[in-house]
C-alpha positions as CSV (number, residue, x, y, z in Angstrom):
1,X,-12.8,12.4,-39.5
2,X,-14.2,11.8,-36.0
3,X,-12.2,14.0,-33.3
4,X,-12.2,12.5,-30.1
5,X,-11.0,13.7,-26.6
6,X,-8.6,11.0,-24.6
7,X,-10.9,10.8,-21.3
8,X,-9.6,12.2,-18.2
9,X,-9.6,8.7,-16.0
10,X,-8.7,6.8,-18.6
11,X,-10.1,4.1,-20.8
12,X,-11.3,1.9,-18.0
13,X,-13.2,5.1,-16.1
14,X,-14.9,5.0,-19.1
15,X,-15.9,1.4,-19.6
16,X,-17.4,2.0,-16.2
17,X,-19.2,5.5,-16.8
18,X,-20.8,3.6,-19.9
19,X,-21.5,0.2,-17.9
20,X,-23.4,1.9,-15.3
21,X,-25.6,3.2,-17.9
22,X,-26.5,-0.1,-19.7
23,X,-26.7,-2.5,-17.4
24,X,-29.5,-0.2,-15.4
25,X,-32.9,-1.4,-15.3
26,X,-35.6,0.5,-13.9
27,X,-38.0,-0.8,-11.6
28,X,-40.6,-2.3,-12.9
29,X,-44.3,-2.5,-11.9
30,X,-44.6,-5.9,-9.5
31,X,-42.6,-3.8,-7.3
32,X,-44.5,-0.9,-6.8
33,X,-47.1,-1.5,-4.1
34,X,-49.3,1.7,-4.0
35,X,-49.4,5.4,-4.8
36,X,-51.3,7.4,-2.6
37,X,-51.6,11.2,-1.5
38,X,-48.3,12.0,-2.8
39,X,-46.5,9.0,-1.9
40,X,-45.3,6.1,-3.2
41,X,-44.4,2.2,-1.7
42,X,-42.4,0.1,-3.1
43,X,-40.1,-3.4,-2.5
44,X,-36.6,-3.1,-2.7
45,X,-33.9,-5.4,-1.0
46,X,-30.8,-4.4,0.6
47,X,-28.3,-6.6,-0.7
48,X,-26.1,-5.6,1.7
49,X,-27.8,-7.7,4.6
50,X,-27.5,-11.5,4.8
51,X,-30.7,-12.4,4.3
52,X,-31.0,-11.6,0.7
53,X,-34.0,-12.7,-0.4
54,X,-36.3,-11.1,1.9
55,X,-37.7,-7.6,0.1
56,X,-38.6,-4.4,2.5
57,X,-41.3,-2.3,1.6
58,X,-40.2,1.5,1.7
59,X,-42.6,5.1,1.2
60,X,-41.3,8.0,0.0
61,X,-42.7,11.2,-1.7
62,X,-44.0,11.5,-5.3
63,X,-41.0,13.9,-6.6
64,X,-38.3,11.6,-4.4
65,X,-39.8,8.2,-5.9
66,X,-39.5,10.0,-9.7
67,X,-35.8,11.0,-9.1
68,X,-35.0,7.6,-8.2
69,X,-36.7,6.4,-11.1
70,X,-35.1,8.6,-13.4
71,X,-31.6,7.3,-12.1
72,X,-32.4,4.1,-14.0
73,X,-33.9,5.2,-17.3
74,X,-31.1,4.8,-19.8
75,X,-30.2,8.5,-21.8
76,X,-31.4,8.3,-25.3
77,X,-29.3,6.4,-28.1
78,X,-28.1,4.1,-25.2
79,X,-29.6,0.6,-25.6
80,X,-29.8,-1.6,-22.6
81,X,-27.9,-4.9,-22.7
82,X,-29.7,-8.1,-22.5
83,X,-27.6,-11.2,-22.8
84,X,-29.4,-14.3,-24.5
85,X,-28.5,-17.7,-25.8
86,X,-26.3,-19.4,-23.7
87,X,-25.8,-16.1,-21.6
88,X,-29.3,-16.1,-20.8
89,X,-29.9,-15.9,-17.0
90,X,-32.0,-19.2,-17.0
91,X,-29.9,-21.9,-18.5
92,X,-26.7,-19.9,-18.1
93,X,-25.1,-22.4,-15.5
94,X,-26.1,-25.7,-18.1
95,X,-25.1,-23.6,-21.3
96,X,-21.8,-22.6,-20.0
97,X,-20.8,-26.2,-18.8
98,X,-21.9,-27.6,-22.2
99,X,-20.1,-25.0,-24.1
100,X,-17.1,-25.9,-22.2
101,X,-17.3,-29.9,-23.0
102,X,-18.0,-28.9,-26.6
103,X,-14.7,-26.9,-26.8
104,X,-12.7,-29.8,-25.5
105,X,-14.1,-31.6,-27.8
106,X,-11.8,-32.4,-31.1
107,X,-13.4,-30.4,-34.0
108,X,-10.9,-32.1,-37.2
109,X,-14.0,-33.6,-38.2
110,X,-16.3,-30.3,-38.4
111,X,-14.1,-28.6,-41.0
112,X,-13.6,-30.3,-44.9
113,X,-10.5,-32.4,-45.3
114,X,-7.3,-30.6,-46.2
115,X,-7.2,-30.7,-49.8
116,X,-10.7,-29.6,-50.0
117,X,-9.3,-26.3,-47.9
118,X,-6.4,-25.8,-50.2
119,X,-8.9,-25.2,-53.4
120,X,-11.2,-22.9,-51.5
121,X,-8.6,-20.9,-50.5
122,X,-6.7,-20.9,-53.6
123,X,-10.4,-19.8,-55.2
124,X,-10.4,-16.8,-52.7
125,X,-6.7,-15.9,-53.9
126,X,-7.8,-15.4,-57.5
127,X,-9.2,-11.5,-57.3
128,X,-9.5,-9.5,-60.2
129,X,-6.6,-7.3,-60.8
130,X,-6.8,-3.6,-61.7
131,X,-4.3,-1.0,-63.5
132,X,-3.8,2.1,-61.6
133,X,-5.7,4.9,-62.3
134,X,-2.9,7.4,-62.1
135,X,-0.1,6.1,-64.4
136,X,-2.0,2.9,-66.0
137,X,0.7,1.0,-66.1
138,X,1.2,-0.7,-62.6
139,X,-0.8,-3.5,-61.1
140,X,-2.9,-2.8,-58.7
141,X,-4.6,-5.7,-55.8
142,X,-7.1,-5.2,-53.8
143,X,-6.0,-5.6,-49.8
144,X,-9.4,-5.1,-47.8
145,X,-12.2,-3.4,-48.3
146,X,-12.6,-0.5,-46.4
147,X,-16.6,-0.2,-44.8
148,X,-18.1,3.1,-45.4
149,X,-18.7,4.9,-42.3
150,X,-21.9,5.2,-40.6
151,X,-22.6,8.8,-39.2
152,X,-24.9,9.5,-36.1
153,X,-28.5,9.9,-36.0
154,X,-28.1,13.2,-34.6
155,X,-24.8,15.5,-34.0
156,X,-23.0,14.6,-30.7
157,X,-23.6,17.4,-27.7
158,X,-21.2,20.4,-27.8
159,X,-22.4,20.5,-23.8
């Protein structure tokens, strides 16, 4: 039994809280420009400003560049999300526009003609049946099957 506290904000503060930890990425080495006496430059673009694409170089201390760093680096057991297939960054636009015409498309002749449908699923009806194990008498038919939980790698934080 896994006993979890409601959070304070709500579900959607936590969607967020989690969402600003996987989709960081930490800056990687094209960007950094030199590190010198205890200082480090670096590109980084204001998004802010209107002219987008044009990267500013920026110095700061060793210790100052290393806490900015570590803002980034995800905490451990969180994995960082990277879409791919038809989510992928390059062909996204394409992907999504071809997805979109194949979905309007009919699909009656991707599946097996109806009769065909009605013996595969009258094959899936026919389970095995069981007596129950307390009295032996009844019947019993299996529902769903229940997956067996996975525990953690390692026990949550108490902190």
């Amino acid at each position: 039994m896994v006993y979890s506290k409601p959070p304070f904000g709500g579900p959607l503060q936590a969607i967020r809280y989690l969402g600003r930890y996987t989709h960081r990425v930490a800056i990687s080495d094209q960007r950094i420009l030199k590190a010198r006496d205890g200082s480090v430059t670096f590109q980084w673009k204001d998004y802010r400003r209107k002219e987008k694409h044009n990267s500013q170089e920026m110095t700061v201390e060793a210790g100052e560049f290393i806490r900015r760093f570590l803002i980034h680096v995800l905490p451990p057991g969180f994995p960082r999300i990277r879409y791919y297939g038809f989510l992928a960054n390059r062909n996204r636009r394409q992907m999504l526009v071809l997805c979109r015409k194949l979905l309007t498309e009919p699909v009656a002749e991707l599946l097996p003609e109806q009769k065909r449908c009605r013996e595969i699923a009258r094959a899936l009806d026919r389970r095995p049946s069981a007596t129950c194990p307390e009295c032996r008498q009844g019947e019993m038919r299996r529902i769903r099957i229940v997956a067996a939980y996975l525990w953690p790698l390692r026990p949550p934080d108490t902190s």
